[in-house]
C-alpha positions, 0 to 999 in steps of 0.5 A: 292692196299691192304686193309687198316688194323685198328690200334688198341691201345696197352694195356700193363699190368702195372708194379705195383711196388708200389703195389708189394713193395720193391724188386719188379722187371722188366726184359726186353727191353726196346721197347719204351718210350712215352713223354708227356703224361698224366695231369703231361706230364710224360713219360710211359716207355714199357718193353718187359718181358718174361710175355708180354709187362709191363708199368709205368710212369716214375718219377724224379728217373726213368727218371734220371736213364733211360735217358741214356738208348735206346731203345733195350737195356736190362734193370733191375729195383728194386724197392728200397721203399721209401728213404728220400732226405737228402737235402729236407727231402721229402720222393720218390720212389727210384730205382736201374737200370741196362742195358746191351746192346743185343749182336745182336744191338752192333756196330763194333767200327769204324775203322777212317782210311777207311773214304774217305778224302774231295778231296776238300775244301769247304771253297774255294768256 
């Protein structure tokens, strides 16, 4: 039997972007996206960089933007600053985000014309 090996928490550098201010940027995959967590029950995104894996927690912006996008595909964010909602006049964090898709994780279209037809009706039983 093999030997039981210990799992120990990844720590993650974060990206800071408040810190950092407008223009600050990160560029990777996106490894995984973690729900729930914290008081707030936010998400913490993990983006593999050139530089390691960075971290941050999401927010209404990011998490709108970033829901359509999965895992192992290549992601771009900016930090745009502070922007005022023209509805409410609350200030928020406010973000560009771009993605592309790795080549090697693309999927050939499917061709309908080689799926096997039912060779009998369900509905008849």
């Amino acid at each position: 039997m093999s030997e039981w090996n210990k799992i120990e928490p990844t720590i993650t550098d974060n990206w800071d972007y408040k810190k950092e201010g407008a223009g600050s940027e990160i560029v990777g995959k996106l490894t995984n996206i973690k729900d729930d967590m914290g008081s707030n029950g936010s998400k913490i995104y993990e983006v593999r960089t050139k530089d390691g894996v960075k971290s941050f927690w999401g927010s209404t912006v990011l998490d709108a933007r970033l829901q359509s996008i999965a895992i192992g595909e290549e992601v771009r964010i900016t930090y745009k600053g502070l922007a005022t909602s023209e509805k409410s006049g609350r200030n928020y964090h406010d973000f560009d985000v771009f993605n592309r898709m790795d080549p090697e994780l693309k999927e050939e279209p499917i061709d309908l014309s080689e799926i096997p037809e039912l060779d009998q009706d369900l509905d008849s039983k």
